[in-house]
NUTI-247964 format. One record per residue (C-alpha): residue in one letter; x, y, z; chain; residue number from 1. Coordinates in Angstrom, 1 decimal. Layout:
<pts>
[pt 'a',[X,Y,Z],'A',NUM]
...
</pts>
This chain:
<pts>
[pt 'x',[-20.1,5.7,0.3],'A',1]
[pt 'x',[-18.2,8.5,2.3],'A',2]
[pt 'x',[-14.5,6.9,1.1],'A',3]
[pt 'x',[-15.4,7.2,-2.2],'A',4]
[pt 'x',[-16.7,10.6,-1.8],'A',5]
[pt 'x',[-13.1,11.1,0.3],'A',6]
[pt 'x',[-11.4,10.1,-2.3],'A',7]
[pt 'x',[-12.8,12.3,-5.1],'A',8]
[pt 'x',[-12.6,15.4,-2.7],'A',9]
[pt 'x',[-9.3,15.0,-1.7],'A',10]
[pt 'x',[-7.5,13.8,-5.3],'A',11]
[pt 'x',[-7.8,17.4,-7.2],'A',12]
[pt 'x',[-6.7,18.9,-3.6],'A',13]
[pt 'x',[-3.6,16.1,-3.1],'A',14]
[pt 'x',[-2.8,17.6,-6.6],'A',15]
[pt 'x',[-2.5,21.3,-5.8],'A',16]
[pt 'x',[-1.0,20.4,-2.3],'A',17]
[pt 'x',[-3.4,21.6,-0.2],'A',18]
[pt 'x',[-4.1,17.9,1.3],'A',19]
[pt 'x',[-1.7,15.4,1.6],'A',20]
[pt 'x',[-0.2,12.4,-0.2],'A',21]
[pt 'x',[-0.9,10.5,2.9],'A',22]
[pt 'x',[-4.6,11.4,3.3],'A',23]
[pt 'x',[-4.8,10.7,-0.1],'A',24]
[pt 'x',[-3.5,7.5,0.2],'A',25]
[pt 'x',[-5.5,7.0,3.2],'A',26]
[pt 'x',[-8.6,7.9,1.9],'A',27]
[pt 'x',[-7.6,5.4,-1.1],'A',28]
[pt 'x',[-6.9,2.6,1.3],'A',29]
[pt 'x',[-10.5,3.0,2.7],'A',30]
[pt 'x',[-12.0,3.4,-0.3],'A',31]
[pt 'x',[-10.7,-0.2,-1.5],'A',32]
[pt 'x',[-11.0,-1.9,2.1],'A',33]
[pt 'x',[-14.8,-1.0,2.0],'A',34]
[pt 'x',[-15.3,-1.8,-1.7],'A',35]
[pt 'x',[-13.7,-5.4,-0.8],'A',36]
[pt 'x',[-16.4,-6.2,2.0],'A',37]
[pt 'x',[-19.0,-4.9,0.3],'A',38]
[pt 'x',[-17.6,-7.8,-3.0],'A',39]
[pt 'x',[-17.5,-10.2,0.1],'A',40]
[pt 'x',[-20.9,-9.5,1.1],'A',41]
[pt 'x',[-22.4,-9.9,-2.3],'A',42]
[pt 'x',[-21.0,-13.1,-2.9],'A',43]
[pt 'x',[-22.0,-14.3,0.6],'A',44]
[pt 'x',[-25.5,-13.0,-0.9],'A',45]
[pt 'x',[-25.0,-14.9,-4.1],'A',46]
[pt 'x',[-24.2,-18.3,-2.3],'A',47]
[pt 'x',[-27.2,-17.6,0.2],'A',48]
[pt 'x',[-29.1,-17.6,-2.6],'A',49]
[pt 'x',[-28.0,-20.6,-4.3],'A',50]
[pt 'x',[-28.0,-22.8,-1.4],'A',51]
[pt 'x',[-31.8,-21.4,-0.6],'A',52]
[pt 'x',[-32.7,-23.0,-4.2],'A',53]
[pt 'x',[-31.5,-26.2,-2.6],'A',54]
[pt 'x',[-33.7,-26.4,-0.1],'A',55]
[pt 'x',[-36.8,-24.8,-1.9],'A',56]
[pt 'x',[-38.8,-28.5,-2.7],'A',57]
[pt 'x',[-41.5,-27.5,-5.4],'A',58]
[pt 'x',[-44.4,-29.9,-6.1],'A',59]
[pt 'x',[-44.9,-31.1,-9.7],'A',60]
[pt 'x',[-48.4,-30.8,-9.3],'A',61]
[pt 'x',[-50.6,-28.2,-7.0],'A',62]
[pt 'x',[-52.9,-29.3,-4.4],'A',63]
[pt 'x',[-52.8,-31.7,-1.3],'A',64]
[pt 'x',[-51.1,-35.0,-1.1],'A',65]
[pt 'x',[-51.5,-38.1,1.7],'A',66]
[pt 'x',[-53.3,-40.8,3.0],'A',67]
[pt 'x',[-56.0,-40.3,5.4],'A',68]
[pt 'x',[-57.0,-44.0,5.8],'A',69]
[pt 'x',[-60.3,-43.4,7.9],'A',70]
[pt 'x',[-62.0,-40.9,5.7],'A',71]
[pt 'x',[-61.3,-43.1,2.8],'A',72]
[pt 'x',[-63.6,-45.5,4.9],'A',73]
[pt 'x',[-66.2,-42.9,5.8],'A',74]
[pt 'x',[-66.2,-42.0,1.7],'A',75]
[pt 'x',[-66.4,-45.5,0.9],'A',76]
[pt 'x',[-69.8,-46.4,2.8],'A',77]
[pt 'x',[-71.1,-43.3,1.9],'A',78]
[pt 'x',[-70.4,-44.0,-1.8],'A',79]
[pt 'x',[-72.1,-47.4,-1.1],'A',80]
[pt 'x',[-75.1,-45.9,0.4],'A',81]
[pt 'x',[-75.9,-43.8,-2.0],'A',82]
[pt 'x',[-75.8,-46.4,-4.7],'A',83]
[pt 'x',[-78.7,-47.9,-3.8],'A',84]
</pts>
């Protein structure tokens, strides 16, 4: 992040006076602003995640599951003719 690199460039030189308190603090107050959105945004991540398990519906079983009322039919005389 550039305010964290602002921050370590400009502490040893707030220090020796060639920058000044206030940019330091500046540069501080930037520094912590972004850190605090980027905490915001990983916890909007975090709940984004958790309400997606919600809505993820897993089967117990794999494969295909209804009732196809017709084709049962069809299979049915099928079965029958073939018994004979």
């Amino acid at each position: 992040m550039q305010a964290e690199e602002d921050v370590k460039r400009y502490t040893p030189l707030a220090e020796v006076g060639a920058v000044s308190k206030r940019d330091l603090e500046i540069a501080i107050s930037r520094y912590e602003a972004q850190k605090g959105e980027l905490d915001a945004a990983l916890a909007q991540l975090n709940v984004a995640k958790t309400n997606l398990g919600y809505a993820t519906v897993t089967a117990p079983i794999t494969g295909l599951i209804g009732y196809l009322p017709h084709e049962l039919e069809i299979l049915s005389v099928v079965h029958q003719m073939l018994s004979f």
